[in-house]
N, C-alpha and C positions, 0 to 999 in steps of 0.2 A: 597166861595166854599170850600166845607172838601177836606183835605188831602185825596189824595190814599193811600192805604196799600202798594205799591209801592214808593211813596210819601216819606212814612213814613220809610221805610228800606231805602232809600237811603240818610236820616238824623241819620240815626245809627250811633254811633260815632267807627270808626274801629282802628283811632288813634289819639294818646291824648298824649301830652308832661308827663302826670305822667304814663304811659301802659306800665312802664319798670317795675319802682320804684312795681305799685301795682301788676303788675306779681310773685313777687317774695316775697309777704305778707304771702302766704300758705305756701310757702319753709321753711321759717325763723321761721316759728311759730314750726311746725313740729321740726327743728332743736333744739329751743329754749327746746321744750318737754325735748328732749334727754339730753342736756345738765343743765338745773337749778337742773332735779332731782340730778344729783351727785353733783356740785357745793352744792346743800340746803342739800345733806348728809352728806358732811364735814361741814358745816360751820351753817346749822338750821335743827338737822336733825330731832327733835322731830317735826318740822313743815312740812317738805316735809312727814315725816311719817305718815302723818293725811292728806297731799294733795293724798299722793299715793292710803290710802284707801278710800277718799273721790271719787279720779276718777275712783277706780275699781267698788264701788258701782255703779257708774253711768253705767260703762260698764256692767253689772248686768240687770242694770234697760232695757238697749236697749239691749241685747239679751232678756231678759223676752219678751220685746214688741217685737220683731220679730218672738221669738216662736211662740205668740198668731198669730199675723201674717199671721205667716205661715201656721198654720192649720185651720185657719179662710181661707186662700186662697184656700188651699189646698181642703176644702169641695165645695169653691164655681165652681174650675174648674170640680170638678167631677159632680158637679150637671148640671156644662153646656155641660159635653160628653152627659150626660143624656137625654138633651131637646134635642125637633124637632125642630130646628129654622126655619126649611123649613114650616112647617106647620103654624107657628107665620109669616112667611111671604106671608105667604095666607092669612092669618087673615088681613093682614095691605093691602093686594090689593084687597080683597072681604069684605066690611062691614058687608053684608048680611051672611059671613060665621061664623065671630064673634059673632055678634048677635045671632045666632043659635045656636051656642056651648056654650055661654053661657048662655041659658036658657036650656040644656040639661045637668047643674050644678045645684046640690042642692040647698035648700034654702041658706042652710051654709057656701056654696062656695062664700060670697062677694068676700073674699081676694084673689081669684085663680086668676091664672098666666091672663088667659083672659079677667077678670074684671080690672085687673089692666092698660093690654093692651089698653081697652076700655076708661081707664081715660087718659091715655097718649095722644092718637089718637085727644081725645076731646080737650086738653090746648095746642097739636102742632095745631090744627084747628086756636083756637083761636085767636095764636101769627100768623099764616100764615104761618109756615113752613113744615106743611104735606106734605108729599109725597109719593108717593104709589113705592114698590119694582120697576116694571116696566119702573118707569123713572133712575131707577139705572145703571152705568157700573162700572167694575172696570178694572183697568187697573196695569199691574205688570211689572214694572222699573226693568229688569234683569242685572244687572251688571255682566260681568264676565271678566277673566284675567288670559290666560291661566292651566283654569279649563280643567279635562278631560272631555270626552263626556257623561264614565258612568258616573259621578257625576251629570253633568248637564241634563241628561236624567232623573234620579230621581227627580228630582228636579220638571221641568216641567210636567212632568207625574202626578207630585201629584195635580198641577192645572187641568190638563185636565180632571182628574179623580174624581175630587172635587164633591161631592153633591150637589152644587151651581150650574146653568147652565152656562156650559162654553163658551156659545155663547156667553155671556155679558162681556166676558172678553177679553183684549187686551193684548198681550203679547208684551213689550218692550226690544230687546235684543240686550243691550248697550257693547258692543266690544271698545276694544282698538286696534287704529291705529298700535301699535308696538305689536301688538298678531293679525293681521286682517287676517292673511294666513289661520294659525290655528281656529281662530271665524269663520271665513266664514266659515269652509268646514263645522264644528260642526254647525253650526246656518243652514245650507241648510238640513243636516241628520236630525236635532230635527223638521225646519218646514216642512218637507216631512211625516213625522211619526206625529207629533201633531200638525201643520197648520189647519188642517180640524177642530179639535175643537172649535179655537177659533174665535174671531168676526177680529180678526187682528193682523198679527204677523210684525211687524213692526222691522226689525234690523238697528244698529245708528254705526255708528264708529266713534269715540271721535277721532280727530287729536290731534297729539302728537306737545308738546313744544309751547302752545299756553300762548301767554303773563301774566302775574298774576295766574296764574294756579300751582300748585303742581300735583306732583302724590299723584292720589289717587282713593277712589270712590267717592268723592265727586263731583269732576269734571267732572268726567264719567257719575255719575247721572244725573246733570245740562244741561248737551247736550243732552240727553237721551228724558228728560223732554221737552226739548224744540222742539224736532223733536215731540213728541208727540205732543204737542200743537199744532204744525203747523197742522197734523191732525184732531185733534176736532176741530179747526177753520173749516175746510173745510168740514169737516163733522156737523157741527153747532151744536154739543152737547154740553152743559153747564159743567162749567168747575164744578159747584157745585152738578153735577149729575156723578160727574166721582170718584170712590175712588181710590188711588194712592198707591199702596202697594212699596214699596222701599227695594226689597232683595237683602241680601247677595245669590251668584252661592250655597250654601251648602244649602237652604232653603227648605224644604217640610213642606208643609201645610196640619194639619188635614184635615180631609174630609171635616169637618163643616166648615173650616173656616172663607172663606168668606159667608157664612150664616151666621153667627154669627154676623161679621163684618157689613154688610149690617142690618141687624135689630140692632142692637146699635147705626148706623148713620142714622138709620131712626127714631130710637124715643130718639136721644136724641137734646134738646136744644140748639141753636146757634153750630148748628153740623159742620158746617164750619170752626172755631174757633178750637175744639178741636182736639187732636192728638190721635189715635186707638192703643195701645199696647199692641201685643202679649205677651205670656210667653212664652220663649226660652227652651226646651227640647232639650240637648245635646246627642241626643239619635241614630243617624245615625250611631255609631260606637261606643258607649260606651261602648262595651266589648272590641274590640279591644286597648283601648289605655291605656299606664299605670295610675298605682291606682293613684298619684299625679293627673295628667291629669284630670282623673276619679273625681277624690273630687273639683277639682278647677271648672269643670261644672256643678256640684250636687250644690259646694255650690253659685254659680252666677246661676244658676238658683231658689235655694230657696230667697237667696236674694232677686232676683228680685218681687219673688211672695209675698216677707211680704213687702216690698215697694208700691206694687199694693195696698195695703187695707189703704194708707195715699197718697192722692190726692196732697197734696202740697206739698209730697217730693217725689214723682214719677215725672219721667222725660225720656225722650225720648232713647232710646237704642236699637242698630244693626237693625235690619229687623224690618220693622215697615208699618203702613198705617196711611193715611191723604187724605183730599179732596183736589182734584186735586185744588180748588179754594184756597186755604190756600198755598199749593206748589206756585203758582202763586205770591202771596201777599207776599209771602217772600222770590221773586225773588231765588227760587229754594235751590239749597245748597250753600255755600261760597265756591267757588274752590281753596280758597286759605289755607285753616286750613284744620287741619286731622282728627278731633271729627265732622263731618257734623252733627251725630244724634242730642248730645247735644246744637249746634253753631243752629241748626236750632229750639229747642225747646225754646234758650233763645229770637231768633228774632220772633218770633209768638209771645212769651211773651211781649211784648214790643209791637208789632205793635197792638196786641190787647188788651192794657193798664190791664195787669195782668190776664185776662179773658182767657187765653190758658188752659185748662187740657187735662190729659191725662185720656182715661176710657179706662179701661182695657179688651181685650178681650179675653177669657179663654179657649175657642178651641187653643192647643199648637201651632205653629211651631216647628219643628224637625231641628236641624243644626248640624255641627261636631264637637267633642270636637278635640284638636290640634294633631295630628300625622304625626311625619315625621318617616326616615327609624331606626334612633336609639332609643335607652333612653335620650340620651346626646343630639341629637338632637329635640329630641321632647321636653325635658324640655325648650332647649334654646328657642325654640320655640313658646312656653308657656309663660314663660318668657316676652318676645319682645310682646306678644299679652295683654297681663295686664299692661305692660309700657305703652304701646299705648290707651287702654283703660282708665290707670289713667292720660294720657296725657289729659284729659278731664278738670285738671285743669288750661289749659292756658287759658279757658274761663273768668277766674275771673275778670279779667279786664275788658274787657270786656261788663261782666255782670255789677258789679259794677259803670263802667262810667254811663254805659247808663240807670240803674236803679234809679241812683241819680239824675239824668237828666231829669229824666221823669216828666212832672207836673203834672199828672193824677192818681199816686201813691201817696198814702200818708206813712207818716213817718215812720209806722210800719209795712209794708210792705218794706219798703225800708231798713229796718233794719234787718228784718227777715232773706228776699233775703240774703243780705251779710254775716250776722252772720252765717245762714245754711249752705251756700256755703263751706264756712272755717272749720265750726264745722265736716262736712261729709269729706272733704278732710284732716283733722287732724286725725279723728279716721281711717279711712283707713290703712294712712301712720304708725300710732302710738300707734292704739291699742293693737295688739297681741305681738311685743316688749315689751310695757309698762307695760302691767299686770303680763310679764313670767319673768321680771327681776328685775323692780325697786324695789319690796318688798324687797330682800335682803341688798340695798344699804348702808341705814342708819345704820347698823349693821357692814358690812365690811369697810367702809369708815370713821368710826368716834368712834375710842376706848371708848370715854367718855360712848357715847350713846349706846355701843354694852352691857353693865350691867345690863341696866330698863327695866323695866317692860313692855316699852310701844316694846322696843326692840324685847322683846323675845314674845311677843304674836302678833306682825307684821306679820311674815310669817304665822302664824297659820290663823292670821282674813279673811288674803288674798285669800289661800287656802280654807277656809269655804265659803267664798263667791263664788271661780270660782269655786269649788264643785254646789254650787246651781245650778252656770248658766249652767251647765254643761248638765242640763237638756234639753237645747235648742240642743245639739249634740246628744241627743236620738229621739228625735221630730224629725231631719231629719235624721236618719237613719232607722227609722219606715217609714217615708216617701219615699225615696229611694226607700224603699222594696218595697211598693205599686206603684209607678212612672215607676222605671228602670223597660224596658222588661225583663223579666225571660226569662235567657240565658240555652237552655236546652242541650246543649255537658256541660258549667260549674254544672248544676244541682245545687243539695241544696248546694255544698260547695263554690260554687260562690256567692250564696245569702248569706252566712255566710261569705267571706270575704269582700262583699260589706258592710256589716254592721261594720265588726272589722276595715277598715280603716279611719272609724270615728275617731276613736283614736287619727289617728295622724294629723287630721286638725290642733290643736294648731302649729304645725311644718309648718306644708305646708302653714298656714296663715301668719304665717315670711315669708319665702323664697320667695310664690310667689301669695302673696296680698301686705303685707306691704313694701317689701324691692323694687320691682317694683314700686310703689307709691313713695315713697322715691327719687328713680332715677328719675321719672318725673319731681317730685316739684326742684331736685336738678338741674336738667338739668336747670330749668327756673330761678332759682336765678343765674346762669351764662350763662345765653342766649343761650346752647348748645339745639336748636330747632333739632324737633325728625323729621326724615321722615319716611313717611308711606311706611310700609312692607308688603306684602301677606304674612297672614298666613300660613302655610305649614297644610293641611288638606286631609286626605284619608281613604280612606274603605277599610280593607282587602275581 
């Protein structure tokens, strides 16, 4: 008899006499970065002066490919504001509507969006996994923790207001025991005012100080889920007819959204298996918060969107959806770690022997960028949310046990996994350091060497090359301009300083990408484990 997908996550390996040792693999490498370049500038430095322009080229080549990336993304999200997907979800519950519309296309129209439709509908026939809109819910995992009411009334409004009917939607509005005062009276004012819309407003209150548990939203989610369950059991809906949206309290949803969501899990392939990811628009307050602030959610959301256009290095992050069957299979979130997004995208990985992707879906979500009452505190703020973010790499272990582990992987896959792992959490920590300093080294560290030739056109080659890449910092500040709402009290000079603070991303990719990454990886080579903090987030 086959293993459950339950089965199978509960042979996870969570601990392993080397899960110290290989915790602390990404730290030492990172470290090592820092330290051979000076060591090899005293002591080889015509060689490290050829490793240095050796690595900048490379960091060249991945900005190049994320440019492209990005503006490849960047067309296909506009093209999805563009579509009706409400009408594509007519099509897939009326055949008879398909068929009609598409003979009231030209001869030349093979390739249009509804012929295509037409082939898809045919090969889900085939394989047995059709299904028409109608057998669809989705249900929305509302974490919150001591959020105010207006924040969380945006929020929900955006679902209720959704272009998708909200009748099919479940709202789950997961409280904390040590906030229950304040949830309750906010969770009764939102289901008084938006109860009516939806098909079930269901509230959970997570008890505090429960065994193996951390703080966090991990936990929160995982009970949240489970009360839900207990529902669709009793209500006999399938767990594979349910999609599971998991948000952060700051989340608003395009109109489209779940339309969008909904016809991508309806025509795509072992739809069970894969994970739904939004693209994150920091947009609920992005005038309000300073320009660091400001750049650090411009550039994690472009990020995110040239990640989206390479399938096997996208991976799961903040607010996100999944079939509620998949949530099940992977016994919900770990409530013991603080990266739930990532910890859960590796255990799907795994219980569905490599076969997990994420497709992307391009109707936004809207969240906060970080603001608290200062500069000083909203930096720190900032700060403490990128540490925690790149706390993502305690997963390595992790990954690594249980990748090598697997007998259903083969050897290059299993090499990839780890090599990529390292290779992403190394340029993180190391890149925007490595490129703004180590040019110099060979030069000031090694008299011999500061007289050649190779010496004195080092800084120059280095220079010419982040000149090129530099091209990648106009792409998204063109992009910016098109994305960020036009703020009209700032007028044209706000759109001209959104543009001018491009400038200083090289700066603010120190301070608060690399050097936050840094502190993570370092935290884990001396086992100083991070606890999860609320981010301080608000709307003027």
């Amino acid at each position: 008899m086959p293993e459950s997908y339950q089965e199978k996550t509960a042979k996870l390996i969570r601990h392993h006499p080397a899960w110290r040792w290989i915790e602390c693999i990404p730290g030492i490498i990172t470290w090592l970065a820092f330290i051979v370049p000076i060591l090899g500038s005293i002591f080889f430095p015509a060689v490290t002066a050829t490793i240095i322009i050796i690595y900048t080229m490379i960091w060249f080549f991945r900005s190049f490919r994320m440019t492209f990336n990005l503006v490849k993304s960047y067309n296909l999200s506009q093209k999805a504001l563009r579509t009706d997907w409400n009408r594509l979800l007519a099509y897939l519950e009326n055949s008879k509507k398909l068929d009609y519309a598409i003979q009231k296309k030209s001869p030349q129209s093979k390739n249009c969006l509804e012929a295509k439709l037409k082939t898809q509908i045919s090969e889900l026939q085939k394989i047995g996994e059709f299904k028409k809109p109608s057998e669809i819910f989705h249900a929305v995992l509302y974490v919150t923790y001591k959020e105010s009411y207006e924040l969380i009334r945006e929020s929900v409004k955006s679902y209720a207001q959704s272009s998708y009917d909200s009748k099919r939607l479940i709202l789950v509005f997961g409280c904390e025991e040590s906030d229950q005062e304040n949830a309750l009276k906010i969770s009764q004012k939102i289901e008084k005012e938006f109860g009516k819309h939806f098909k079930k407003f269901l509230v959970t209150i997570h008890p505090k100080n429960i065994p193996g548990e951390i703080k966090g939203k991990s936990a929160n989610a995982t009970w949240a889920a489970k009360k839900l369950q207990i529902y669709l059991d009793e209500n006999g809906i399938a767990y594979e007819n349910i999609m599971l949206s998991n948000f952060d309290a700051d989340t608003v949803v395009h109109r489209d959204y779940f339309s969008e969501l909904t016809y991508k899990y309806l025509t795509t392939k072992n739809r069970v298996q894969m994970g739904y990811q939004p693209t994150h628009f920091f947009h609920n307050n992005i005038w309000d918060v300073p320009f660091f602030t400001r750049m650090i959610a411009l550039g994690c959301t472009f990020w995110r969107m040239a990640e989206s256009m390479e399938k096997d290095k996208y991976k799961s992050f903040s607010s996100r959806s999944l079939s509620f069957q998949m949530a099940v299979d992977c016994d919900f979130w770990d409530p013991a770690i603080i990266p739930e997004d990532s910890r859960q995208y590796w255990t799907a990985y795994l219980i569905y022997n490599g076969a997990h992707k994420l497709v992307p879906i391009y109707c936004p979500i809207y969240m906060d960028a970080v603001l608290s009452e200062t500069y000083v505190k909203t930096f720190f703020s900032q700060y403490k949310q990128l540490r925690r973010w790149a706390w993502g790499v305690c997963d390595f272990p992790f990954v690594t046990i249980n990748v090598w582990k697997h007998k259903q992987l083969d050897l290059k896959t299993k090499l990839y996994q780890t090599v990529d792992f390292v290779k992403n959490s190394f340029f993180w920590a190391t890149g925007p350091i490595l490129i703004t300093f180590t040019g110099f080294l060979p030069g000031i560290l090694n008299s011999d060497f500061r007289n050649t030739v190779l010496a004195y056109n080092l800084p120059h080659v280095m220079s010419n090359i982040l000149t090129l890449a530099s091209t990648g910092i106009i792409a998204c500040a063109i992009i910016s301009l098109k994305l960020v709402p036009y703020n009209k009290e700032r007028g044209i000079f706000g759109s001209v300083i959104l543009v001018a603070q491009w400038l200083v991303i090289p700066v603010i990719s120190i301070i608060l990408s690399a050097i936050p990454a840094i502190d993570a990886q370092t935290r884990l080579i001396f086992n100083k484990k991070l606890e999860y903090q609320v981010t301080q987030k608000s709307r003027k």
